[in-house]
One Martini backbone bead per residue (centre of mass of N, CA, C, O) as a GRO file, in nm:
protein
  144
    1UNK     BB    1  -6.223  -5.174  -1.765
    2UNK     BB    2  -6.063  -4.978  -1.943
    3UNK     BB    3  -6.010  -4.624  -2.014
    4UNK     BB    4  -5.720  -4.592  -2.147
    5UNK     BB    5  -5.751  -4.705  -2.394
    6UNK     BB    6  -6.021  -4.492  -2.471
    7UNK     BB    7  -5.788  -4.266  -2.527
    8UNK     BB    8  -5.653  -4.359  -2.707
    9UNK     BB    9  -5.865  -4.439  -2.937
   10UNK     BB   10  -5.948  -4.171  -2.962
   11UNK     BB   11  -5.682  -4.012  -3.047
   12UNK     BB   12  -5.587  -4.211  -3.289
   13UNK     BB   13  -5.870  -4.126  -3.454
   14UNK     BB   14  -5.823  -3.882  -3.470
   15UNK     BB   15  -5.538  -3.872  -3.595
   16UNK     BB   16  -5.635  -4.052  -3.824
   17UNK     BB   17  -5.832  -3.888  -3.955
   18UNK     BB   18  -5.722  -3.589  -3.995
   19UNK     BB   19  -5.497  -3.709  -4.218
   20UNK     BB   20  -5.709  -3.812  -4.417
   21UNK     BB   21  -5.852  -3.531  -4.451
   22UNK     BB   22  -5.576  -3.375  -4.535
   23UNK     BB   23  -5.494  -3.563  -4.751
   24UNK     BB   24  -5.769  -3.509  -4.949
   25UNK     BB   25  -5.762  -3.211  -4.928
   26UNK     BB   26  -5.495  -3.171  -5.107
   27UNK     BB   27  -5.545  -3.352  -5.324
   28UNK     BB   28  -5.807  -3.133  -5.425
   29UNK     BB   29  -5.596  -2.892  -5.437
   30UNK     BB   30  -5.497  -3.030  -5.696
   31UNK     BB   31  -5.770  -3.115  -5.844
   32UNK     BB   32  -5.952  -2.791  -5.811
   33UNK     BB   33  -5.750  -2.574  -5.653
   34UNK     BB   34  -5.632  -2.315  -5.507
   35UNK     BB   35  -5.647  -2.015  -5.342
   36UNK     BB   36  -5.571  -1.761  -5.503
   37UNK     BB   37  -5.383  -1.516  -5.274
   38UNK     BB   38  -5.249  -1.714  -5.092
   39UNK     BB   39  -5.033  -1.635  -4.768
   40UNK     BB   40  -4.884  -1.722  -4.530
   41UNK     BB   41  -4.788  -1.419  -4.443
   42UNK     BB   42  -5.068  -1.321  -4.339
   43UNK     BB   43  -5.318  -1.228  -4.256
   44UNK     BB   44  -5.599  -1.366  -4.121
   45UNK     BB   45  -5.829  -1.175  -4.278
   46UNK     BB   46  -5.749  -1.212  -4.553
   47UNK     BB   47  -5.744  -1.549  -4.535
   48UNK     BB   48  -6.050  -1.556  -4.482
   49UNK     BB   49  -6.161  -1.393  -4.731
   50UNK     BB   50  -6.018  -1.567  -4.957
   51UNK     BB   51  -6.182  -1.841  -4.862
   52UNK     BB   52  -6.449  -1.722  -4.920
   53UNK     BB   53  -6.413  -1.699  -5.199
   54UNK     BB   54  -6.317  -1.996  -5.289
   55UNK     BB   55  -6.605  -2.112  -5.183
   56UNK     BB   56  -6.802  -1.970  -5.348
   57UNK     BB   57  -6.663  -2.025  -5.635
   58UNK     BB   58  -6.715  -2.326  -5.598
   59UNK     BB   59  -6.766  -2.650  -5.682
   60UNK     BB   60  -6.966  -2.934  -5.662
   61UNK     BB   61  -6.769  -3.123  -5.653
   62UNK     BB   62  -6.518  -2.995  -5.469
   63UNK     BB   63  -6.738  -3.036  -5.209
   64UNK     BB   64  -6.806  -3.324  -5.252
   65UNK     BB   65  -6.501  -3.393  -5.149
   66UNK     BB   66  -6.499  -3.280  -4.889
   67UNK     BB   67  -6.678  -3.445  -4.796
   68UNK     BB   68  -6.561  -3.730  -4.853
   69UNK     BB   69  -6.311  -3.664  -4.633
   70UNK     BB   70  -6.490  -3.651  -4.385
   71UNK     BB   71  -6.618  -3.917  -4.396
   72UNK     BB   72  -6.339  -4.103  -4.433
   73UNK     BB   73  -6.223  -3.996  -4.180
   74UNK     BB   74  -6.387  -4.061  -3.982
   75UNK     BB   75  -6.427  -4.365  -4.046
   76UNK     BB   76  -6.096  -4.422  -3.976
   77UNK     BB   77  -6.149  -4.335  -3.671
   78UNK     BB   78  -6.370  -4.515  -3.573
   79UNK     BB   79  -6.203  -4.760  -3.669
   80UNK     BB   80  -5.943  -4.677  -3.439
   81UNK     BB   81  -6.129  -4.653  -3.183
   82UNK     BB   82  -6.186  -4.935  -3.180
   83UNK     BB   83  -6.037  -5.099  -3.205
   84UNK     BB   84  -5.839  -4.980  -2.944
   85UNK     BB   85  -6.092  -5.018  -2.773
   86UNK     BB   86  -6.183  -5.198  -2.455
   87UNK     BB   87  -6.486  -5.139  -2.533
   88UNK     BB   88  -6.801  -5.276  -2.633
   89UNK     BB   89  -6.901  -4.977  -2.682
   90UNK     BB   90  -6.919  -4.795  -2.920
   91UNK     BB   91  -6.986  -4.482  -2.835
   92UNK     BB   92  -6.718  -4.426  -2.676
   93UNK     BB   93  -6.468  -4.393  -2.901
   94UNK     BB   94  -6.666  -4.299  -3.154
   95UNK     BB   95  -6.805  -4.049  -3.041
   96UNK     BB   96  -6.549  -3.862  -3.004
   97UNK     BB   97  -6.445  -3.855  -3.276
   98UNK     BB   98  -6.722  -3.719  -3.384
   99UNK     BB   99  -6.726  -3.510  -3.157
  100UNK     BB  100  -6.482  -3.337  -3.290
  101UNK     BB  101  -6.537  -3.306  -3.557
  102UNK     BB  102  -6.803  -3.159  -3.532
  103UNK     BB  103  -6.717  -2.929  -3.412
  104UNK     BB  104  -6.482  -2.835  -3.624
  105UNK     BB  105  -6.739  -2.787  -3.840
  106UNK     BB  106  -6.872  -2.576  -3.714
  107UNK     BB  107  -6.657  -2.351  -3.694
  108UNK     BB  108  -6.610  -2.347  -4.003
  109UNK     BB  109  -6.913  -2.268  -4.052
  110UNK     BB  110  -6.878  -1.983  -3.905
  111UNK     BB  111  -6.635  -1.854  -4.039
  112UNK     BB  112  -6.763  -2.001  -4.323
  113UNK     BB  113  -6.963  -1.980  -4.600
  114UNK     BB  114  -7.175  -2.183  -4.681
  115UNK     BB  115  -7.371  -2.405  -4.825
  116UNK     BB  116  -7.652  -2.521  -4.719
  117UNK     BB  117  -7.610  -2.836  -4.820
  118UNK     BB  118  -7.365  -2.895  -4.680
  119UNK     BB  119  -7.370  -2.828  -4.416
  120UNK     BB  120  -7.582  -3.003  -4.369
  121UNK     BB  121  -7.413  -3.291  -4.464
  122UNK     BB  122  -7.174  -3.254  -4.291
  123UNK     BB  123  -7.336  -3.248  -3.999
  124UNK     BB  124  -7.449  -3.534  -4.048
  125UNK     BB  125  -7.197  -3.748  -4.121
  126UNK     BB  126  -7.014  -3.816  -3.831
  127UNK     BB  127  -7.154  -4.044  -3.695
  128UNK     BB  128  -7.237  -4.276  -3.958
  129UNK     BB  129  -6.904  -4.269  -4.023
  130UNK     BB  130  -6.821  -4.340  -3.712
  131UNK     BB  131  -6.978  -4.603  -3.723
  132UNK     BB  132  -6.904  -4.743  -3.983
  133UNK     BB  133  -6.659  -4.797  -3.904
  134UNK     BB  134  -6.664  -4.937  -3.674
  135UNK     BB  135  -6.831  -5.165  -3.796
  136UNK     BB  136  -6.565  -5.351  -3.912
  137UNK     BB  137  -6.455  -5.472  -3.693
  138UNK     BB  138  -6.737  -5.570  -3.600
  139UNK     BB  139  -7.077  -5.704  -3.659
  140UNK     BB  140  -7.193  -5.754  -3.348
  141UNK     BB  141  -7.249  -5.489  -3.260
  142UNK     BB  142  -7.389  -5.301  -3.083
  143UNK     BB  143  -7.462  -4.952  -3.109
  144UNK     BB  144  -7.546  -4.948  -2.771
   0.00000   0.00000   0.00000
């Protein structure tokens, strides 16, 4: 057992996830609209202010996208950890890439005040999203 696969694996997973999270996220506002008065050159205090107001006043469908990015990104990630490493315990680079978004997640909701329903269902989603793409690799591997 190689445990740098297992490095490679999840690190390309992250990379993986989070391309196609940012790419559905930008999606999303395209299709839902951006924070209006945001500007690159502000300060931060500025624009975390902007971000929070634009998050208040998100509509249950754009919420609703967001989720549904991070799900889809983490199941790419949790799949593209497991395809490349060379462990065949699920939770091994497919649990790295969970626990990495999950942590991002809390983060972000520390930082931006979300709906709790969101919030809720955000941190539930991370690990059954990364084990539900790694299960795609094989569908023979026991979870544990």
């Amino acid at each position: 057992m190689d445990i740098s696969n297992d490095v490679i694996g999840a690190t390309a997973g992250l990379v993986a996830g989070a391309s196609v999270i940012g790419m559905l996220e930008h999606v999303g506002h395209i299709i839902f609209g951006k924070p209006s008065g945001l500007d690159k050159a502000m300060c931060y205090q500025e624009a975390c202010d902007i971000i929070r107001k634009h998050v208040k006043s998100s509509s249950t469908p754009s919420l609703l996208w967001i989720l549904g990015a991070h799900g889809i990104g983490t199941a790419v990630g949790g799949y593209v950890a497991f395809q490349l490493s060379s462990s065949s315990i699920l939770g091994r680079s497919t649990g790295v890439v969970a626990s990495c978004f999950l942590v991002g997640s809390l983060a972000n909701i520390a930082a931006i005040r979300h709906p709790t329903w969101w919030s809720i269902c955000d941190i539930l989603l991370y690990f059954p999203a990364a084990y539900g793409g790694a299960s795609f690799v094989i569908n023979k591997t026991p979870l544990l």
